[in-house]
C-alpha positions in Angstrom: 112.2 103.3 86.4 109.3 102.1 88.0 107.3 100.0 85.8 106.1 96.6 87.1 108.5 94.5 84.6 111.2 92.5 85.4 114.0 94.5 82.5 117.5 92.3 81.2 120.4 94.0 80.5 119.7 94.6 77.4 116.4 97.2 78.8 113.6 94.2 77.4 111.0 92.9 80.0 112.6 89.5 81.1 111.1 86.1 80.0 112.3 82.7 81.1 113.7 81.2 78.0 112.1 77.8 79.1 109.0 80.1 78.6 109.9 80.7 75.0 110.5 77.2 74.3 106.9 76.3 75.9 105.2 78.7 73.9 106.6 77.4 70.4 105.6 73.7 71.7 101.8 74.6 72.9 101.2 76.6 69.5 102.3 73.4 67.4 100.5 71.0 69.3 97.5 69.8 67.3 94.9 68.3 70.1 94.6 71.7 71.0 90.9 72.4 70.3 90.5 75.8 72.0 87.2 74.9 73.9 86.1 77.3 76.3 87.4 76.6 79.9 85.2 75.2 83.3 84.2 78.1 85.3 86.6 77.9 88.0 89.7 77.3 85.6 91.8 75.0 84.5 92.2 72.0 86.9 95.7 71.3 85.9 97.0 74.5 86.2 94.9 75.6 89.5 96.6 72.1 90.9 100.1 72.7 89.6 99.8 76.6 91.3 98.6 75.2 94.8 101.6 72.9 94.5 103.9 75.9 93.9 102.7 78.0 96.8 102.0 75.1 99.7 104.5 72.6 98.6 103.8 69.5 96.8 103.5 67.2 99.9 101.7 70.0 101.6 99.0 68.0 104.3 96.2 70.8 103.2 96.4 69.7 99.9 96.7 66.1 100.4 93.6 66.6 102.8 91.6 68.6 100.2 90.5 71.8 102.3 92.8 74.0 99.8 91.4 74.7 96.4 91.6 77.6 94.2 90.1 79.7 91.1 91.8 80.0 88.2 91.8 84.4 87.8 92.6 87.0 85.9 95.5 88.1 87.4 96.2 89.2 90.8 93.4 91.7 90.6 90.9 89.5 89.2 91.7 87.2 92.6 90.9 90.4 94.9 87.8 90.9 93.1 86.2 87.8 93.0 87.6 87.4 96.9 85.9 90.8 97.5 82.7 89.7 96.1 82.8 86.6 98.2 83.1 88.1 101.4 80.8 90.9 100.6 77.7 88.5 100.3 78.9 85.9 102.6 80.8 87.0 105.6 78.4 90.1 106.0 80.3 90.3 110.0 83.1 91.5 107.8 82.7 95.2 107.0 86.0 96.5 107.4 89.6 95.7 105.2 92.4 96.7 106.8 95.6 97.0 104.3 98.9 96.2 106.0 101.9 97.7 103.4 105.0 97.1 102.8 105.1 100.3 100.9 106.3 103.6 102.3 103.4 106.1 102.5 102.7 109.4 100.7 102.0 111.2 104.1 101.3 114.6 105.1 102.5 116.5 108.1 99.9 118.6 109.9 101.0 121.3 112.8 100.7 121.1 115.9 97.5 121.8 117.5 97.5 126.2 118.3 98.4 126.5 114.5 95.9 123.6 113.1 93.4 126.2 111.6 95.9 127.9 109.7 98.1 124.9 108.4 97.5 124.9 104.8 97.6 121.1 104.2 94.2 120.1 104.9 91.0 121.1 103.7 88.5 122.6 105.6 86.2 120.1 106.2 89.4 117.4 107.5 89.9 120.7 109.8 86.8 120.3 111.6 86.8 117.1 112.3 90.7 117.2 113.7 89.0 120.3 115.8 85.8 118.4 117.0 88.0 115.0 117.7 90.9 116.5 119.4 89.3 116.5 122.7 89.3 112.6 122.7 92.7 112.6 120.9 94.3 114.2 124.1 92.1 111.6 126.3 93.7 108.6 124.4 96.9 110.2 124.5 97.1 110.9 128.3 97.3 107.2 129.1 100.4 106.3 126.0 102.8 107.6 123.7 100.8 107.0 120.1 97.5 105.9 118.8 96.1 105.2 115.6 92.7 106.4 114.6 90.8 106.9 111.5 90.5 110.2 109.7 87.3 109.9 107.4 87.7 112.5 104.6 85.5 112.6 101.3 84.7 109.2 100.1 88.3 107.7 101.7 89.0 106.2 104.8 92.7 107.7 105.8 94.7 106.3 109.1 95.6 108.8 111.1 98.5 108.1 113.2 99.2 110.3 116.3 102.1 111.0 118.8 102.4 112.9 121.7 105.5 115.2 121.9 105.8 117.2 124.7 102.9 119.4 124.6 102.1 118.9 120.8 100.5 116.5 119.0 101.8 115.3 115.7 100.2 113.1 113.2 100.1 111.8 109.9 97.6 111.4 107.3 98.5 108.4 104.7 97.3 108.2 101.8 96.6 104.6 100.1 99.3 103.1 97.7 98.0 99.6 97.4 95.5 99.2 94.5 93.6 96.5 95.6 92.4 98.6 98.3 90.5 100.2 95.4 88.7 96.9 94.8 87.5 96.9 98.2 86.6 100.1 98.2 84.4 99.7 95.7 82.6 96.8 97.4 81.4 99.1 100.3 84.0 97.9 102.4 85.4 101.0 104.8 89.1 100.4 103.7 91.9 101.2 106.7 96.0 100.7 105.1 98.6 101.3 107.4 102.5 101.1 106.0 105.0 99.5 108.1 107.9 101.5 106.5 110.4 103.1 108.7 110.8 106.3 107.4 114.4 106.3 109.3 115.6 103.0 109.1 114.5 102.9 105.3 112.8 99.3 106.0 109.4 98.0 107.0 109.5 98.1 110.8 107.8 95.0 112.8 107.5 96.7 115.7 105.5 99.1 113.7 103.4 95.8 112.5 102.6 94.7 116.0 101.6 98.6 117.0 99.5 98.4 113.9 98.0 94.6 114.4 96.6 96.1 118.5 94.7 99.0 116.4 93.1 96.8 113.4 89.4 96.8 114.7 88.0 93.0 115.5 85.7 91.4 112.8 88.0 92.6 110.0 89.5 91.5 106.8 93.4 91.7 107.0 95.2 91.8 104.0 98.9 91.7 103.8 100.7 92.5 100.9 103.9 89.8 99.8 104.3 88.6 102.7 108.0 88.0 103.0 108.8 91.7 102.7 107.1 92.1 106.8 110.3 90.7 107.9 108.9 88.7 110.7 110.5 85.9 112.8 109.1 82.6 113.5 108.5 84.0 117.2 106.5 87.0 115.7 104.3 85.4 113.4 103.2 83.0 116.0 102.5 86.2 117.7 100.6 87.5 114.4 98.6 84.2 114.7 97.7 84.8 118.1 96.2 88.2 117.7 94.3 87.0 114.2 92.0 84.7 116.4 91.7 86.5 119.4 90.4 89.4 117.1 88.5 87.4 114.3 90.2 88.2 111.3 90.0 87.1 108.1 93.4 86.6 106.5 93.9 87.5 102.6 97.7 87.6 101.5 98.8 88.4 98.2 101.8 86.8 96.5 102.8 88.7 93.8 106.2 87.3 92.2 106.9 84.0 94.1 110.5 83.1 93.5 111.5 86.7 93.0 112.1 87.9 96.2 114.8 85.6 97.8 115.7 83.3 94.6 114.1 80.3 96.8 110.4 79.4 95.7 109.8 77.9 99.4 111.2 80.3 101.5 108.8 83.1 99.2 106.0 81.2 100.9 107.1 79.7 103.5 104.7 81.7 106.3 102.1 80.8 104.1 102.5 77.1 104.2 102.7 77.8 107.9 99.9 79.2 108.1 97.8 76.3 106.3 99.9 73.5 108.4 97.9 75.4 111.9 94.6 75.2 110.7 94.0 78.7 109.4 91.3 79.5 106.5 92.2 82.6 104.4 92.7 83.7 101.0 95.8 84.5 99.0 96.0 85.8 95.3 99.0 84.3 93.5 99.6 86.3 90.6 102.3 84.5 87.8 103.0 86.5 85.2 105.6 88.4 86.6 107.9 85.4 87.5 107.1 83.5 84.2 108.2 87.0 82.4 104.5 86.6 80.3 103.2 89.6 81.2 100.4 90.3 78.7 98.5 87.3 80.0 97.3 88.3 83.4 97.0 84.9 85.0 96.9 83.6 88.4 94.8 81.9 90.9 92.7 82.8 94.3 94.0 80.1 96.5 90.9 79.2 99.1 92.1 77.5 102.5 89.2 76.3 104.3 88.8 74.3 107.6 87.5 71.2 105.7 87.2 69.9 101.8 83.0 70.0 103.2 83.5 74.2 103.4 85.8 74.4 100.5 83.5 72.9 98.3 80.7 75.3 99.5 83.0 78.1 98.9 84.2 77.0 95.2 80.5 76.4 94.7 79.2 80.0 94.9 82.6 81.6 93.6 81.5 79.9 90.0 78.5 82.4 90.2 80.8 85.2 90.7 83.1 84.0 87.8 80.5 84.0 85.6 80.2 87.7 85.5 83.0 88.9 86.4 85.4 87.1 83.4 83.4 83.8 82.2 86.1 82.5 80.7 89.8 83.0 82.3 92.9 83.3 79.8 94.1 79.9 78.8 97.8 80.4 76.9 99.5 81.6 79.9 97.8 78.8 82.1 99.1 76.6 79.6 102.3 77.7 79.4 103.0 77.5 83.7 101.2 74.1 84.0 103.5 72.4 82.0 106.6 73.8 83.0 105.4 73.3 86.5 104.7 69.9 85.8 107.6 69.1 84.3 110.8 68.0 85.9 113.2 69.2 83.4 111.4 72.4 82.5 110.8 73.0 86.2 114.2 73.1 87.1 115.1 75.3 84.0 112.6 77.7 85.3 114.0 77.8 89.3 117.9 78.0 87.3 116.5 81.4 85.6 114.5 83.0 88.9 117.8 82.6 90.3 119.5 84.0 87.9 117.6 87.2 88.0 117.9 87.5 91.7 121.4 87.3 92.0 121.3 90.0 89.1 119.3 92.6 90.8 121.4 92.3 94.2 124.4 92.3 91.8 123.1 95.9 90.3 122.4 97.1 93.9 125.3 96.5 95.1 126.7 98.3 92.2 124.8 101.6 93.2 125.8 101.3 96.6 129.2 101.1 96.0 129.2 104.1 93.1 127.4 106.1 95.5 129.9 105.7 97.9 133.0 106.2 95.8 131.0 109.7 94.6 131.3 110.5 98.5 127.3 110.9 98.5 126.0 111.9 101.7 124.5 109.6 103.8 124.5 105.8 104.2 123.1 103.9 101.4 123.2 99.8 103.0 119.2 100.1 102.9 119.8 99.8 99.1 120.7 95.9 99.6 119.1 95.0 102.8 115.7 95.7 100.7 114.5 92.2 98.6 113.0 91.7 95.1 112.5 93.7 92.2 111.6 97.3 93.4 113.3 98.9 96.2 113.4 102.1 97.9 116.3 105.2 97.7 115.3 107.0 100.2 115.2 110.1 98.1 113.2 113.1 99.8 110.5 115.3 97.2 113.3 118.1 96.3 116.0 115.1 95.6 113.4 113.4 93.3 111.9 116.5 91.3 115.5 117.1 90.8 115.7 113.7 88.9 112.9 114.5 87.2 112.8 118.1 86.0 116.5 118.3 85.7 117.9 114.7 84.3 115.0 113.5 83.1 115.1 110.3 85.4 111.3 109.2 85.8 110.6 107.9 89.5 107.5 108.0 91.5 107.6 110.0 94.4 108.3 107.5 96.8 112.0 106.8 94.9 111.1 103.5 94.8 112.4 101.9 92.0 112.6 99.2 89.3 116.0 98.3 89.6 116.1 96.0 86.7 115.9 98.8 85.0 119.8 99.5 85.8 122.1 98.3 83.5 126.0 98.6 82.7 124.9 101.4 80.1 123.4 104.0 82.9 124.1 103.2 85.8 127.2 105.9 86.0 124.3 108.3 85.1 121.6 107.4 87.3 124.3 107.6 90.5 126.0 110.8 88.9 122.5 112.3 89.1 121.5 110.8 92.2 124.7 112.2 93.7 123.6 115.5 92.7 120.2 115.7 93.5 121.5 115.0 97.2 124.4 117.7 97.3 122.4 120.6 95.4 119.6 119.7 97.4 121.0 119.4 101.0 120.1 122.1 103.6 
């Protein structure tokens, strides 16, 4: 239940039937010569996607200081961004992951018993021992800080608070993959999660604690955007602190459309953004929302200050392009340019996203309310506050190896969860079990 598919009722991955219909034209149509694509992309389809994701009267585009390379997936946009930034903004030497995602942390002890806790290896030991000295230093003058624990070959945050006379922290380990991809580069790669482990929901107040920590001279990458929760007030806030501290924006957008059922409002920070001035990346991945999967298509949007910097920028990513993929995949781009550029097709397409949104809030509400009827501990509303495809429970480790070892009901640690994946055939088993999994495992 937590593969990265959007599932019908039927339990097969999802595809837009205007998808179907596009396919069976493309493959008849006999100008097609199957020549190998420009560097950067295809032009039509790189166009049509920056028209998706700033708007089609967007000024930036109109003014030509947005462009884009046509890449293998979202991936294949962090690595060719990565690459970029590596040779050419040399100031930038640290990525700093802002998630979404809740955390697979670990609790240490409090200080007296640190040498005997058995969660951390010895050599994360003695540097807790050495640092702790300047721990209590910073934490004489406020409640929390975050520092960095550096452990192995990994860069963990370690977030601190003072309580009473101990000192509690957490080490977090990283669930975002591009941070992999950075990693790789030689970047020193910081990711902080903004999940409330209360609440069950990504915390801004937790955002802005995180945003006064990020080192200056950074790269800050934010993962789909819309699930930060931010108001208009806050992100002008977010803007603020991303000049006074230098950073280098790079936002991902994953599944436009398939968070809120409303392409715009999916992006709508973004376009913000662009309208102020800002220059940043964003990897658009659209597979998942077209519901072609096995293509692996996308774009790395570019927003410079001018079409003079864009051009410079577009120029030496064609270097990188050529070895990293040469040639990008061309059926999928196919496929979304001309259903984007479409009228007819278009609207098909928007009809269907909405469609599966009002689906998945339809299932959750489902689960919330069987849960309830079962008299299941707890309050389960975090179920439909959460957006998009995936979501959390709010399971604890016992609750979920309980799924697991006992009915068979595969779920990653986290409980978060594919909920397309629920359908009218087991969802009275998947709530019957999650009932029990939080009665036998209570206390």
């Amino acid at each position: 239940m937590y593969m990265n598919v959007c599932m019908t009722d039927e339990g097969h991955p999802w595809v837009s039937l205007v998808v179907h219909e596009t396919r069976l034209k493309i493959a008849r149509d006999p100008s097609l010569n199957y020549e190998y694509l420009p560097l950067l992309g295809m032009e039509s389809f790189i166009q049509a996607a920056l028209e998706l994701l700033f708007g089609k009267h967007s000024q930036a585009i109109a003014e030509k200081r947005v462009g884009g390379v046509h890449a293998v997936g979202d991936s294949g946009a962090f690595q060719l961004g990565a690459q970029f930034l590596r040779t050419w903004r040399k100031n930038l030497k640290n990525v700093c992951i802002v998630s979404c995602q809740k955390g697979e942390c670990r609790q240490f002890p409090p200080v007296c018993n640190l040498h005997s806790g058995p969660h951390f290896s010895a050599g994360e030991k003695w540097w807790l021992c050495r640092a702790m000295p300047i721990l209590f230093l910073l934490l004489s003058s406020r409640q929390s800080v975050t520092l960095t624990l550096l452990s192995g070959i990994s860069a963990l945050p370690l977030s601190l608070r003072f309580h009473g006379p101990q000192l509690v922290g957490r080490v977090c380990v990283p669930t975002e993959q591009y941070g992999l991809i950075f990693q790789d580069m030689g970047f020193t790669v910081y990711e902080y999660s903004i999940w409330n482990p209360k609440e069950l929901c990504s915390d801004p107040v937790l955002f802005f604690d995180v945003m006064e920590h990020i080192p200056a001279d950074s790269i800050l990458v934010i993962g789909n955007i819309i699930d930060c929760r931010l108001t208009q007030n806050q992100w002008t806030k977010l803007m603020s602190i991303i000049k006074s501290k230098h950073l280098f924006p790079f936002f991902d957008i994953p599944c436009q459309g398939l968070s809120t059922g409303d392409l715009e409002e999916d992006t709508r920070l973004l376009q913000y953004f662009v309208s102020l001035g800002f220059e940043f990346f964003c990897s658009q991945s659209l597979s998942k929302n077209f519901g072609i999967y096995d293509e692996g298509v996308g774009i790395l949007a570019v927003a410079a200050l001018s079409n003079q910097d864009l051009l410079c920028v577009l120029s030496q990513m064609m270097n990188y392009v050529g070895a990293l993929w040469g040639n990008p995949p061309a059926t999928g781009a196919r496929i979304i340019t001309t259903i984007l550029c479409n009228p007819a097709l278009f609207g098909e397409w928007k009809y269907s996203l909405k469609g599966v949104v009002e689906n998945i809030m339809l299932v959750k509400e489902k689960v919330k309310e069987k849960l309830r009827l079962l008299g299941t501990p707890g309050s389960w509303n975090h179920i439909t506050k959460q957006s998009g495809t995936h979501g959390y429970l709010g399971l604890n480790y016992p609750q979920v190896e309980f799924l697991i070892k006992k009915k068979h009901i595969y779920i990653p640690r986290s409980s978060r969860i594919n909920f397309t994946c629920i359908n009218a055939r087991n969802i009275d088993y998947i709530t019957q079990s999650i009932h029990e999994a939080v009665v036998l495992t209570e206390g």
